[in-house]
C-alpha positions as CSV (number, residue, x, y, z in Angstrom):
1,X,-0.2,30.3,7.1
2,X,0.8,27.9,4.6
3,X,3.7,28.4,2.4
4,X,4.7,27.0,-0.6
5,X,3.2,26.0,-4.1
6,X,-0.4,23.8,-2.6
7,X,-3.1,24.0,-5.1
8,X,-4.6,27.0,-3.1
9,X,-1.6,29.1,-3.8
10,X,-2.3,31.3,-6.8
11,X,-0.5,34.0,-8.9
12,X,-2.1,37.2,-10.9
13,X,-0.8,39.4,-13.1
14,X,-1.4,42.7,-14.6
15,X,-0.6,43.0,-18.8
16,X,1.1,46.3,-20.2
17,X,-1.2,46.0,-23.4
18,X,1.1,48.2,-25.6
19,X,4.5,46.5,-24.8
20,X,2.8,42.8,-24.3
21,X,5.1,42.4,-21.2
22,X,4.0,41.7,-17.3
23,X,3.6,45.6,-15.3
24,X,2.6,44.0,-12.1
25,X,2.3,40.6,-10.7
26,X,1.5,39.7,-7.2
27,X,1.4,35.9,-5.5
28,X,-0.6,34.8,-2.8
29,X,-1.5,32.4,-0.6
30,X,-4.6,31.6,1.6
31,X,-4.2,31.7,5.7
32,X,-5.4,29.8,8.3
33,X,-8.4,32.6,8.4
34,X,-9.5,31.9,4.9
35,X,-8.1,35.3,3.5
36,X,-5.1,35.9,1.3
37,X,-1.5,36.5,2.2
38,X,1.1,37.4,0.3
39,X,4.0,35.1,-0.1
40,X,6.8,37.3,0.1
41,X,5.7,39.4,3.0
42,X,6.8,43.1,3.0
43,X,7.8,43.0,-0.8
44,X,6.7,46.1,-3.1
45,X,4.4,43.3,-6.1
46,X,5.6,46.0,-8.9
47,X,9.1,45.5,-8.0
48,X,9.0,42.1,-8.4
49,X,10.9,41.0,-11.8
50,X,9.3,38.8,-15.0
51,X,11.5,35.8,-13.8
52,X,9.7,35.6,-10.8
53,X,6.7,35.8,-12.6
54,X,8.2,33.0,-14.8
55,X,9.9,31.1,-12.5
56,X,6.1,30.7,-10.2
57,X,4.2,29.7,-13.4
58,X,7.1,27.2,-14.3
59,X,6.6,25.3,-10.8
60,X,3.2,25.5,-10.9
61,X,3.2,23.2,-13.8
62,X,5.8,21.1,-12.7
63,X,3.1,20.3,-9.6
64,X,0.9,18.7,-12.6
65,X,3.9,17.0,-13.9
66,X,5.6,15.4,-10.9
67,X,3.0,13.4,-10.2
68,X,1.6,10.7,-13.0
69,X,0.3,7.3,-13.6
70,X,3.2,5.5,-15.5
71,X,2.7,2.3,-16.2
72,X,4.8,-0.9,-17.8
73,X,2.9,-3.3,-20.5
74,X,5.5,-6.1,-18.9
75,X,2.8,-8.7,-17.4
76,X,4.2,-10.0,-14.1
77,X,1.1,-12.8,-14.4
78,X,2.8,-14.2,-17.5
79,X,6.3,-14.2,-15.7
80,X,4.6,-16.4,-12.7
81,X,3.3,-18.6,-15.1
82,X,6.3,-19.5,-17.0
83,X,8.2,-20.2,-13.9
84,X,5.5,-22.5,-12.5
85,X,5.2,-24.3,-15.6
86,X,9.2,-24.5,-15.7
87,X,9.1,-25.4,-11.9
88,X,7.3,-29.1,-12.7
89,X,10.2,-31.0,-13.5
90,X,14.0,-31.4,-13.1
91,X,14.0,-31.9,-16.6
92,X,12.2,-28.3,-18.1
93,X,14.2,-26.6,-15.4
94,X,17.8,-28.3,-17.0
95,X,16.5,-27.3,-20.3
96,X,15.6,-23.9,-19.6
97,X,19.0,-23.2,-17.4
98,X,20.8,-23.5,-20.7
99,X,18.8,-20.8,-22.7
100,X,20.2,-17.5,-22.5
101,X,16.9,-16.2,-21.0
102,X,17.3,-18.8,-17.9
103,X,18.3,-16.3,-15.3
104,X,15.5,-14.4,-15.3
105,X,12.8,-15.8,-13.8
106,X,14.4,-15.0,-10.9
107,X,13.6,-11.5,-11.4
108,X,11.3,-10.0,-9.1
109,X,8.7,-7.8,-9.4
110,X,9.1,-4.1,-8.5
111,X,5.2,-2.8,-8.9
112,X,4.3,-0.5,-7.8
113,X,6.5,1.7,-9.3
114,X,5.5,3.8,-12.1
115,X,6.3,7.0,-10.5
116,X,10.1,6.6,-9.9
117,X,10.1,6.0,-13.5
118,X,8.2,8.9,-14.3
119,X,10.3,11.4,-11.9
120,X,13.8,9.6,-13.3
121,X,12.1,10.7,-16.8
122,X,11.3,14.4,-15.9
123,X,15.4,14.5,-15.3
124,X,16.3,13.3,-19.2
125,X,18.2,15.9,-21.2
126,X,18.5,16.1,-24.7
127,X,21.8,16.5,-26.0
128,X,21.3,16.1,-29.5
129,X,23.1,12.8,-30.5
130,X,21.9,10.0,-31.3
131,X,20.1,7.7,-28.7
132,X,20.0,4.4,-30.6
133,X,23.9,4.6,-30.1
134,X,24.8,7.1,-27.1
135,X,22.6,6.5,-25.2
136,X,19.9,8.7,-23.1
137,X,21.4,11.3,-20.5
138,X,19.9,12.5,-17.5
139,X,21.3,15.0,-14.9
140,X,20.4,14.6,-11.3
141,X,20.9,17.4,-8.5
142,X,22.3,20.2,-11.4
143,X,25.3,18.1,-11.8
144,X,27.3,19.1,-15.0
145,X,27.9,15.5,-16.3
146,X,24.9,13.6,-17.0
147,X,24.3,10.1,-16.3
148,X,23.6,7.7,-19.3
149,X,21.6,4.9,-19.9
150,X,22.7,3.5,-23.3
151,X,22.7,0.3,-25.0
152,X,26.8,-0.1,-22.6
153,X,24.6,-0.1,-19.7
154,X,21.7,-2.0,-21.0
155,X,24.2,-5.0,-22.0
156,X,25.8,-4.6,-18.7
157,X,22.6,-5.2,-16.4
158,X,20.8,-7.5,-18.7
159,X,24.1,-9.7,-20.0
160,X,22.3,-9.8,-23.8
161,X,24.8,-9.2,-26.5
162,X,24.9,-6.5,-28.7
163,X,26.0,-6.4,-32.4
164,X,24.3,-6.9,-36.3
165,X,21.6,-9.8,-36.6
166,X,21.2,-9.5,-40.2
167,X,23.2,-12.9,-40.9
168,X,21.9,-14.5,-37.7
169,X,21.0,-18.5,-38.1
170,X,17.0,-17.9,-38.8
171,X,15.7,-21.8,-37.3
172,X,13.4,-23.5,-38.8
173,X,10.0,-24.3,-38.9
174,X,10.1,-27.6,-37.1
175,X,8.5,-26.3,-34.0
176,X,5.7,-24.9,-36.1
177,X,5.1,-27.5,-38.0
178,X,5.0,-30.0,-34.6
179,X,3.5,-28.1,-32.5
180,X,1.4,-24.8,-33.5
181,X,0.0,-25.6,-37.2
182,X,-2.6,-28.1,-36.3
183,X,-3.6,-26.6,-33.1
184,X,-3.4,-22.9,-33.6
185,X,-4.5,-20.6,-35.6
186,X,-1.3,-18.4,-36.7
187,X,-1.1,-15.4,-36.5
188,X,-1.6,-15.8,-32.5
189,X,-1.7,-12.9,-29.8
190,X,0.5,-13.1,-26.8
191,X,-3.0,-13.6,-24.6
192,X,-3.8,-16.9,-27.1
193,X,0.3,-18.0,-26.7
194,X,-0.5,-18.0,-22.7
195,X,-4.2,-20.1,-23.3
196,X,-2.2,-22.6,-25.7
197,X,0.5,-23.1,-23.3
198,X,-2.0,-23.7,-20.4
199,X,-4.2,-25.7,-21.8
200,X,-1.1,-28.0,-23.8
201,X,1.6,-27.9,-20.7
202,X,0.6,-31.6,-20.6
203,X,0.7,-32.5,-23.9
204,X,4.1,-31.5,-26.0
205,X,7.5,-32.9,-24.6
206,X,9.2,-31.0,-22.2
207,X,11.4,-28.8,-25.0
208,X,8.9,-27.6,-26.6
209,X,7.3,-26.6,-23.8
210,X,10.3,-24.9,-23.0
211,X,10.1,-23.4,-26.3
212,X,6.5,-22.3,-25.3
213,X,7.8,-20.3,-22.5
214,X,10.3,-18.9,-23.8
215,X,8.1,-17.1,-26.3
216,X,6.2,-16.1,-23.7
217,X,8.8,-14.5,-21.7
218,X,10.0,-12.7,-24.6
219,X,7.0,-10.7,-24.8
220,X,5.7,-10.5,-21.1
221,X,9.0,-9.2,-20.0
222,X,11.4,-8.3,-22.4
223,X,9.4,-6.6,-25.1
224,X,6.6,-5.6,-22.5
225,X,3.8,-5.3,-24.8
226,X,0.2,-5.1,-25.2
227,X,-1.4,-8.8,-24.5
228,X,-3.0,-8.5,-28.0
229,X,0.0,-8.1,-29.9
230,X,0.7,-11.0,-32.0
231,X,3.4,-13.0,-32.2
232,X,5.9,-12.6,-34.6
233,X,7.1,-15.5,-37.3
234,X,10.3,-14.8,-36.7
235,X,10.4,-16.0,-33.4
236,X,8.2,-18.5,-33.7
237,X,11.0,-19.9,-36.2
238,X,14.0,-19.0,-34.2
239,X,12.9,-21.1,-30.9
240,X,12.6,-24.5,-33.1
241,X,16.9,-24.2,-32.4
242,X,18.0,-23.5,-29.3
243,X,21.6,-23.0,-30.5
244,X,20.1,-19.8,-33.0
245,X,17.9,-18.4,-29.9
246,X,21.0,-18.0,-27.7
247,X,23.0,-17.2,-30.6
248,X,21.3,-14.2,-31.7
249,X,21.9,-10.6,-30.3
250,X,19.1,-10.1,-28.1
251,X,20.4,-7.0,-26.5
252,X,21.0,-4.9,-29.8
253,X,17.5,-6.2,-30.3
254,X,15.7,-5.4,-27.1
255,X,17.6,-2.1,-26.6
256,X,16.0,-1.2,-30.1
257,X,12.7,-2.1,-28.7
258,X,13.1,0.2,-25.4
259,X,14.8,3.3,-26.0
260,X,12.1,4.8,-28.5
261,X,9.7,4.3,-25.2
262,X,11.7,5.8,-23.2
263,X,13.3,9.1,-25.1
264,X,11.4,12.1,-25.1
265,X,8.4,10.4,-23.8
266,X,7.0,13.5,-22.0
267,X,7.9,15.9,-24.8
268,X,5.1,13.8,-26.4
269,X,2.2,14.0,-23.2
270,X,-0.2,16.8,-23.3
271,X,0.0,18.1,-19.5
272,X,-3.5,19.5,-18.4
273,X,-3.6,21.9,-15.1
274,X,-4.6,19.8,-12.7
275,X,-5.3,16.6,-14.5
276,X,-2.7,13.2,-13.4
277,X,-1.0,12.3,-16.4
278,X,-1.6,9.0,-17.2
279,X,0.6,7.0,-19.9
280,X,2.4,3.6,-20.6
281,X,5.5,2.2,-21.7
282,X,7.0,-0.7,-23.7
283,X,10.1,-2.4,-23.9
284,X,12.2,-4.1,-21.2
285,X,11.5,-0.9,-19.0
286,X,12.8,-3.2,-15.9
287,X,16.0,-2.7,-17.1
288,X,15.8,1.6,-16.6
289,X,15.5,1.7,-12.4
290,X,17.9,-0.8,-11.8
């Protein structure tokens, strides 16, 4: 006989019309003979209480839950490309260990792994206050203090700095100007910013090259988005000075960019009886298993 909530285990119950509650309710299970069993042997079904009934209805939808397609919108192809391109000479590499982003192409890729994130997310708790600032609280194995991943732990794992941007040195338009206006068409997708850097590795000096990358890093990995998202001016006017890149507070930035993804994401998902969920995430979602 086979115990437990399997897709063959099934639950009925009988509806008092008049009071709209549950009269009787009985559970079963199919043996190894292809009849039914019940799954608590020797108990009386009308004695059985409404949070039973509750309780087995609950878990059956947590079965549809617990398993889901999650994935990240970081691109992993874009990361390998950046480091080889990086990789051709000592002197991109001595250029690119002096930006604040240089550390991570060590980084390593962790696909598959879409469902940790997805059973890590089934544990989030709301606690009404305010994400953006305290953070988003889980609790693992009924503990009474929850865990929190915040924008304290965010700056912790990543190293990015936190605090206001509004004043922040703004670059210039140098790099445009040199590199992008006469070969580009602006406004450019992340997809057309990996083409131009392949097809131009050989052509631009070896800092703006660097520049390239770094624009591409930004968005394969940190801000993990869609391949057809263009690129912002902004940034394209930040990276003309290196000083104002590493200068600027890329964690209060890139935590702002994350936490929406991740808060309440499963509130949002429509779960069907026995359909996989299937969704995706943006922002530097990396960050969330380590």
């Amino acid at each position: 006989m086979r115990r437990g909530l399997d897709r063959r285990s099934m639950g009925t119950a009988k509806v008092d019309e008049e009071g709209g509650g549950v009269d009787r309710i009985a559970c079963w299970t199919d043996d190894e003979d292809g009849g039914r069993a019940n799954l608590l042997p020797g108990s009386n079904p009308t004695a059985l209480h409404l949070t039973f009934h509750v309780t087995f209805l609950t878990l059956l939808l947590l079965e549809d839950m617990a398993q889901a397609e999650c994935k990240t919108r970081i691109s992993w192809k874009n990361v390998e490309l950046v480091k080889t391109v990086i990789g051709r000479n000592e002197n991109r590499k001595d250029i690119w260990k002096k930006q604040c982003f240089g550390c991570w192409l060590d980084a390593k890729s962790t696909q598959p792994d879409g469902q940790l994130i997805h059973s890590i997310l089934l544990l989030q708790k709301d606690l009404n206050l305010e994400p953006e600032f305290d953070g988003i609280h889980y609790i693992f194995n009924n503990e009474t203090e929850p865990l929190r991943f915040g924008p304290r732990e965010f700056c912790v794992i990543t190293g990015f700095k936190f605090g206001d941007n509004t004043n922040k040195n703004k670059g210039g338009c140098g790099f445009i100007n040199r590199v992008l206006s006469n070969n580009i068409l602006i406004p450019f997708s992340v997809d057309g910013l990996k083409t131009f850097l392949e097809e131009n590795e050989n052509i631009f000096d070896d800092a703006d090259i660097v520049r390239l990358s770094l624009l591409l890093l930004l968005y394969s990995l940190f801000m993990g988005v869609q391949t057809d998202k263009k690129v912002e001016q902004e940034h394209l006017m930040r990276v003309d000075d290196f000083d104002a890149w590493n200068d600027y507070n890329w964690g209060s930035y890139l935590w702002g960019r994350t936490y929406p993804s991740l808060l309440n994401v499963l509130m949002k998902k429509k779960i069907v009886p026995g359909k996989k969920l299937q969704y995706s995430m943006t922002g530097f979602i990396w960050v969330f298993k380590v």
